[in-house]
C-alpha positions in Angstrom: 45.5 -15.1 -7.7 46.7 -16.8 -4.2 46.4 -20.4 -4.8 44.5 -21.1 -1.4 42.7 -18.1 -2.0 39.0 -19.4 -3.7 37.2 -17.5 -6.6 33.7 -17.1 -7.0 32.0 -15.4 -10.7 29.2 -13.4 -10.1 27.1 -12.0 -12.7 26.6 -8.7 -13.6 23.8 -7.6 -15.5 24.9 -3.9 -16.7 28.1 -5.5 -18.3 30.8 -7.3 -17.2 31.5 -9.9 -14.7 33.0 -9.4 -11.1 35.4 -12.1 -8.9 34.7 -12.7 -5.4 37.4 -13.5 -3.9 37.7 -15.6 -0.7 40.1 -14.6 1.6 41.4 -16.5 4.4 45.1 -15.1 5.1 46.7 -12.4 7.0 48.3 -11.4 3.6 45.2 -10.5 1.9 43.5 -9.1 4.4 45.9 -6.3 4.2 45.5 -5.9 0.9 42.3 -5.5 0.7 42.7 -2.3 3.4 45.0 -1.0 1.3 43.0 -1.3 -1.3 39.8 0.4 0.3 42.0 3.2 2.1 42.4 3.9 -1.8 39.2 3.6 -3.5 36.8 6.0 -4.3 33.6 4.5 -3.0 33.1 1.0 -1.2 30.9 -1.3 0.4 30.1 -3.9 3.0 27.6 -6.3 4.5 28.2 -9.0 7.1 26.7 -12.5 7.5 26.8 -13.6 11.2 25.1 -16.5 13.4 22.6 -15.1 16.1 20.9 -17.9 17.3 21.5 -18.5 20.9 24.3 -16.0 21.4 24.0 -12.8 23.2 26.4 -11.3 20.6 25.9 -13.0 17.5 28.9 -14.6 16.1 30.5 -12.6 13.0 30.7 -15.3 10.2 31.9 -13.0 6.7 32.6 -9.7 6.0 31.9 -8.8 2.3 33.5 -5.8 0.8 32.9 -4.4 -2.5 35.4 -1.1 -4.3 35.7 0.9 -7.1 39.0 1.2 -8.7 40.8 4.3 -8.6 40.0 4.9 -12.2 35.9 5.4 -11.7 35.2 9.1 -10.5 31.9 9.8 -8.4 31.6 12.7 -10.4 30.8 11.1 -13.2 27.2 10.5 -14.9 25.1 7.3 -12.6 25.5 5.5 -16.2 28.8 5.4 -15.6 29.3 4.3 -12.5 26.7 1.5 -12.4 28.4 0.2 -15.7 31.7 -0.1 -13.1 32.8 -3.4 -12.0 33.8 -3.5 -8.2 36.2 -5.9 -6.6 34.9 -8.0 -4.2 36.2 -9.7 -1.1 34.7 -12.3 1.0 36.4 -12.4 4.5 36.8 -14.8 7.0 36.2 -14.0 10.5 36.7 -17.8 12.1 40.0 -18.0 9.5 41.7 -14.6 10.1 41.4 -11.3 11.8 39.5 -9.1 10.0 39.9 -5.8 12.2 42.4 -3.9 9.2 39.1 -4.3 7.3 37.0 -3.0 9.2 38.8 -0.1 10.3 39.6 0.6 6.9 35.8 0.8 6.3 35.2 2.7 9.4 37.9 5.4 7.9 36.6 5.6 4.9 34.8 8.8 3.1 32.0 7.3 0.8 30.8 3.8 2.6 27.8 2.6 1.1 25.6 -0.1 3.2 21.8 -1.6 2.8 20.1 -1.2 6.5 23.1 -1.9 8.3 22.2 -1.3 11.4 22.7 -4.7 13.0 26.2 -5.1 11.0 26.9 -1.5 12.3 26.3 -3.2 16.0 27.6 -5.9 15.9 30.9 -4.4 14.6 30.8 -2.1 17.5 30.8 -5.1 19.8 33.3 -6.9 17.8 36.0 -3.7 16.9 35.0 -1.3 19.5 32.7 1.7 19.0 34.8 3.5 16.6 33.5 0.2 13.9 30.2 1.8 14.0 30.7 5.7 13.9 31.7 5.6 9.8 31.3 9.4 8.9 31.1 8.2 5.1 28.2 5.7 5.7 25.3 5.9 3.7 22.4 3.6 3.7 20.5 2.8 0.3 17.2 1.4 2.1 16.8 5.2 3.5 18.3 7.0 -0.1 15.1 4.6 -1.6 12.8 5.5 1.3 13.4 9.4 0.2 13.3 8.7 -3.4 9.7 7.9 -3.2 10.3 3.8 -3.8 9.1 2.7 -0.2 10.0 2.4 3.4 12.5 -0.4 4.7 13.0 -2.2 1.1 14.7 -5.0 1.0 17.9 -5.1 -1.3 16.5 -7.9 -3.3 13.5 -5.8 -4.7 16.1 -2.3 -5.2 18.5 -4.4 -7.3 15.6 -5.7 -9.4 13.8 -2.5 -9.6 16.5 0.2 -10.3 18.9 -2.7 -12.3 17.2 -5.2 -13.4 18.9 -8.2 -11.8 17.3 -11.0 -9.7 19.6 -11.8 -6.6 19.9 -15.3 -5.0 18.6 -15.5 -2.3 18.6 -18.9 -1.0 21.4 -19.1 1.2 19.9 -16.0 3.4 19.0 -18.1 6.4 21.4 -20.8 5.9 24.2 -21.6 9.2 27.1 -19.0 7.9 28.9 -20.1 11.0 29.7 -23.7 9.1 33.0 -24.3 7.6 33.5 -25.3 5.1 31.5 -22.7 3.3 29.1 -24.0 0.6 29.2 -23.3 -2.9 25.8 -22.0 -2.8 26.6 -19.4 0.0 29.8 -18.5 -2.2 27.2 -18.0 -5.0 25.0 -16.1 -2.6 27.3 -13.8 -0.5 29.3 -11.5 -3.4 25.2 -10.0 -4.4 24.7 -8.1 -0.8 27.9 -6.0 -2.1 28.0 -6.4 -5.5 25.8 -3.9 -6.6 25.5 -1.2 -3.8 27.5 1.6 -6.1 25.5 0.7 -8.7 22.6 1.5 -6.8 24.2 4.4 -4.7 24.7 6.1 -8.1 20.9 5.7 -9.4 19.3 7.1 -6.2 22.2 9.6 -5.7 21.1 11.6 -9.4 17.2 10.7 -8.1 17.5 12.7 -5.1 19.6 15.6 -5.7 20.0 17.9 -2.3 18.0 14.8 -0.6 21.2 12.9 -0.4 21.9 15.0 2.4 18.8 14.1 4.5 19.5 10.5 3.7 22.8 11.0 4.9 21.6 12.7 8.1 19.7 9.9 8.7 21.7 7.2 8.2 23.8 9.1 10.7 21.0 8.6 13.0 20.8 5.0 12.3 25.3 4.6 12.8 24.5 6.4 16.3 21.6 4.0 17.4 23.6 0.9 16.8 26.8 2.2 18.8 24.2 3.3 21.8 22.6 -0.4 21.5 25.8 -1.9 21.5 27.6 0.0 24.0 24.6 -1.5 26.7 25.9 -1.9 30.1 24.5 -3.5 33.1 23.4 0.0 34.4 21.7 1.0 31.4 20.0 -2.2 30.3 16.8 -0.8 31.7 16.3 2.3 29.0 15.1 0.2 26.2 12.4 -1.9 28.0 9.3 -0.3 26.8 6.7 0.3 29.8 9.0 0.5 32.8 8.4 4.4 33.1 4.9 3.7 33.9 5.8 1.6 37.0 5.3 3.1 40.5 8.7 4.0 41.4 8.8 0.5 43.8 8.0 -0.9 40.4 10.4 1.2 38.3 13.3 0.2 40.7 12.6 -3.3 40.7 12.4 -3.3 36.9 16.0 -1.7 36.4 17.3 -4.4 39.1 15.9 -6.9 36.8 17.2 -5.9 33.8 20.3 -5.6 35.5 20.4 -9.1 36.3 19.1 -10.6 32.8 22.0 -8.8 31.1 24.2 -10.0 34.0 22.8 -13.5 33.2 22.7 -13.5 29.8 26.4 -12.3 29.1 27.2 -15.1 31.5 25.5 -17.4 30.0 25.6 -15.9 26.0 22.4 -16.0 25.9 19.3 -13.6 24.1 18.2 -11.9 26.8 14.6 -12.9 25.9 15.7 -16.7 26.5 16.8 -15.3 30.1 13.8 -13.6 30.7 11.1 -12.0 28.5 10.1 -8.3 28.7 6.5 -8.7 29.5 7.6 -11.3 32.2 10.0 -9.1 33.6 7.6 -5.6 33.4 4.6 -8.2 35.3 7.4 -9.7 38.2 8.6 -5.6 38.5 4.7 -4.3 38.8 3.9 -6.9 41.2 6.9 -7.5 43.3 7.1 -11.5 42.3 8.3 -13.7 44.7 10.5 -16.8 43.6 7.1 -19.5 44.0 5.6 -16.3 41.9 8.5 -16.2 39.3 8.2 -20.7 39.0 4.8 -20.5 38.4 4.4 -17.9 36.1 3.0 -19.1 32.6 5.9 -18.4 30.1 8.8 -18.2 32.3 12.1 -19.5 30.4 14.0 -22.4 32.1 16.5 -20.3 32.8 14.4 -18.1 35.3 12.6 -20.6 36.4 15.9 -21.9 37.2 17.1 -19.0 39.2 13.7 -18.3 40.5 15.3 -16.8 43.4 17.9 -14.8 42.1 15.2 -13.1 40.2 13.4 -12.5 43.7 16.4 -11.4 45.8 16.6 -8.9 42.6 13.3 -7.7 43.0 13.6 -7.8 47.0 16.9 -5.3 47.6 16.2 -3.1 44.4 16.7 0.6 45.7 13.3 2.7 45.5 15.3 5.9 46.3 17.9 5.9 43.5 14.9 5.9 40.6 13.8 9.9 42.2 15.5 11.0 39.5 13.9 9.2 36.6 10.0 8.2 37.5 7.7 9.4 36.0 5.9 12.3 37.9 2.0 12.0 38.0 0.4 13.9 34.9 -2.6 14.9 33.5 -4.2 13.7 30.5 -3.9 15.7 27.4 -6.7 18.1 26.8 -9.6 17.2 24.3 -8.1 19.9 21.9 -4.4 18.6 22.1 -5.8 14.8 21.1 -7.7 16.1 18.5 -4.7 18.3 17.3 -2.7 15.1 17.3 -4.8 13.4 15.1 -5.0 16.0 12.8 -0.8 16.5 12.6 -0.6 12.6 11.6 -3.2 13.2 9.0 -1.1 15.9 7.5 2.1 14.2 7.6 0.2 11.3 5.1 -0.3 14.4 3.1 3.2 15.6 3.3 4.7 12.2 2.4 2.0 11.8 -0.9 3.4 14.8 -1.9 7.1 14.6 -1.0 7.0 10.8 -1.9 9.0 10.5 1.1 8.6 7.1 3.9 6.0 8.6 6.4 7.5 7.2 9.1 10.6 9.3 8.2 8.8 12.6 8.6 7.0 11.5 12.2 5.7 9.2 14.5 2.3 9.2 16.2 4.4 10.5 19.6 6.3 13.3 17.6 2.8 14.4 16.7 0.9 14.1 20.2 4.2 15.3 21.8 3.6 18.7 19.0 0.6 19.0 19.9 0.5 18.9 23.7 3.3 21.4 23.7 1.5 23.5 21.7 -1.5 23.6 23.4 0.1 23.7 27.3 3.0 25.9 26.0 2.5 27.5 23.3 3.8 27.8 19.6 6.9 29.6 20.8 7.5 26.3 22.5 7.5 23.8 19.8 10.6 24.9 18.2 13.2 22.4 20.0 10.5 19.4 19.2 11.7 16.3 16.5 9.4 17.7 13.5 11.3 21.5 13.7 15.1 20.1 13.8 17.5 18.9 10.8 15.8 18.4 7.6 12.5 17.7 8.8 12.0 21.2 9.5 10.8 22.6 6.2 8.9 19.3 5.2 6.9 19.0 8.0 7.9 20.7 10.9 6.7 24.2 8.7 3.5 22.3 7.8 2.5 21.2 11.5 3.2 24.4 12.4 1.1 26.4 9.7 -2.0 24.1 10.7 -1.5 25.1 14.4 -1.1 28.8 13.5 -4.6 29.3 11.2 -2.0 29.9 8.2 -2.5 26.0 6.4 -5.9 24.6 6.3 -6.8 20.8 5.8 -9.6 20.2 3.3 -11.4 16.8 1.3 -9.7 16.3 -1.8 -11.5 13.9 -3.9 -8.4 13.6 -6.3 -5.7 13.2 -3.5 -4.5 9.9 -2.3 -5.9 10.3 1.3 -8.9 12.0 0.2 -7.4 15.4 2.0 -5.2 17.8 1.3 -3.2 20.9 3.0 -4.4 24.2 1.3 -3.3 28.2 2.3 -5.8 30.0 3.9 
């Protein structure tokens, strides 16, 4: 081992003992690449410093691999009894990019909810950081293998393997050098054990894998769209702006123009610039800067630039937002509400009996958007809607659809979980 290069033991509780090693020179860094671009499964995790940055600050890129020797064809036994090497890189010591491409490359990338690390290492490495093909995310393979929605890695380690993970250094400051012994303790177990885990859900959920793999899909594309924000899309993901008048709706996207103008200025979170419910109220009621200094909340910052905020607000162009108001729109009918209630009442059914994360199968809108388009369109219209596409198709997409159609009936079932069960007629 590199002399400047500092090991950490980790203990492993199916057998064996792993090194962490921290690395902290060009030399190893390529290594390691080499090493992943060769290896038939890996794994990552980041630790990274948020507070008060726009873009948090990348602080340690853990990577796990199996050697060459370990096939993924072989029994879960077998590949949990594995022992990965582990690397701890260090972002504020040496360029990391080989790394992370290497991931990014890679066939079989194995990740717990990384949809922030996916994001930030869009914004860090470009987009192509975030797009990993091979990703697959253990928190959704555990959400499909009936254990529970959004698990935390700490509670799958000890449930499937039996090991308790420190977890003390979580919320320490990784952007402090030098790094403590206890976050050296700490950092290897994000990593350590993700094959080992990977390998017990993978022979748990059979043809599932590919709906968890679909998903976390899903979840890569998310982070690249939230990290690829730009001034003239900063607007889309400020819930409530599409109910503005369009006067409203075009002073809402000037504003969120200018908080992420002012925030990547100032590397700042755009809610220390200026708060979404602040920033929906100024938009609905055409604030003036004594408006925008008064207002109860208001972050020193726009109280600051009270009028900047105001001049926003004041030359925002009505006509360019034609496109994208909101039309005015009828209520949905009695029926189509009732209907609505009824399709998120099945899919509770659906996930007792598929042991699969409701919220995975629908959301109350994919419901009340099925059932509006049923009942102003028809069935023939429902079969471009969420619930009817990929894998959700034939788990509750078919069931919806069977309630709609007279062919599925919902009944009391003292024995079921929900009291109710799904029944042919």
């Amino acid at each position: 081992m590199h002399p400047s290069v500092v090991a950490n033991l980790t203990e492993r509780g199916a057998g064996g003992l792993s090194w962490a090693v921290l690395v902290t020179e060009d030399g190893e860094v390529a290594a390691t690449a080499r090493a992943l671009a060769t290896a038939p499964l890996v794994a990552f995790d980041v630790e990274f410093a948020s507070a008060e940055r726009l873009v948090p600050k990348l602080c340690l890129l853990q990577v796990a691999w199996l050697g060459e020797h370990v096939s993924l064809d072989a029994p879960a036994r077998q590949i949990v009894a594995a022992v990965p090497e582990i690397r701890l890189l260090d972002p504020l010591a040496v360029d990391v990019a080989p790394v992370v491409h290497a991931l990014a490359a890679h066939p079989m990338v194995v990740a717990h909810s990384p949809r922030q690390d996916l994001q930030l290492l869009a914004q860090r490495f470009g987009p192509g950081a975030a797009t990993m093909p091979g990703l697959i995310d253990t928190q959704l393979m555990a959400a499909f293998a009936g254990i529970g929605d959004q698990v935390g890695l700490g509670s799958l380690v000890r449930e499937l393997l039996g090991i308790e993970l420190e977890k003390g250094s979580q919320f320490t400051n990784w952007a402090r050098r030098p790094l403590s012994p206890a976050q050296l303790e700490y950092a290897p177990g994000d990593v350590a054990h993700l094959h080992a885990i990977y390998a017990t859900l993978r022979d748990r959920l059979g043809e599932r894998i590919a709906w968890a793999r679909a998903e976390t899909a899903e979840v890569a594309r998310d982070a690249l769209e939230a990290a690829s924000v730009t001034v003239d899309t900063a607007w889309r993901d400020i819930a409530g702006l599409r109910t503005l008048d369009r006067a409203g709706l075009a002073a809402g996207i000037a504003l969120a123009a200018w908080r992420f103008r002012t925030a990547t200025e100032l590397d700042r979170p755009l809610g220390q610039v200026l708060g979404e419910k602040l920033l929906i109220d100024f938009a609905r009621h055409r604030a003036d800067g004594n408006a925008v200094r008064n207002a109860k909340g208001v972050s020193p910052i726009a109280r600051q630039r009270a009028d900047e905020i105001a001049d926003a607000i004041a030359t925002a162009d009505v006509s360019a937002v034609a496109a994208i108001a909101r039309q005015p729109s009828h209520a949905p009918s009695v029926r189509a509400q009732r209907w609505a209630e009824l399709l998120l009442a099945i899919a509770h059914v659906v996930a007792d009996d598929s042991r699969i994360a409701s919220r995975l199968l629908a959301t109350r809108s994919d419901a009340e958007e099925f059932a509006r388009t049923a009942d102003e369109a028809g069935l023939a219209a429902i079969t471009a809607l969420p619930a009817l596409a990929t894998w959700r198709r034939d788990v509750i997409g078919a069931a919806w659809r069977g309630f709609l159609d007279g062919s599925l009936a919902l009944v009391g079932d003292a024995k079921a979980n929900h009291g109710i069960a799904l029944v042919a007629r």
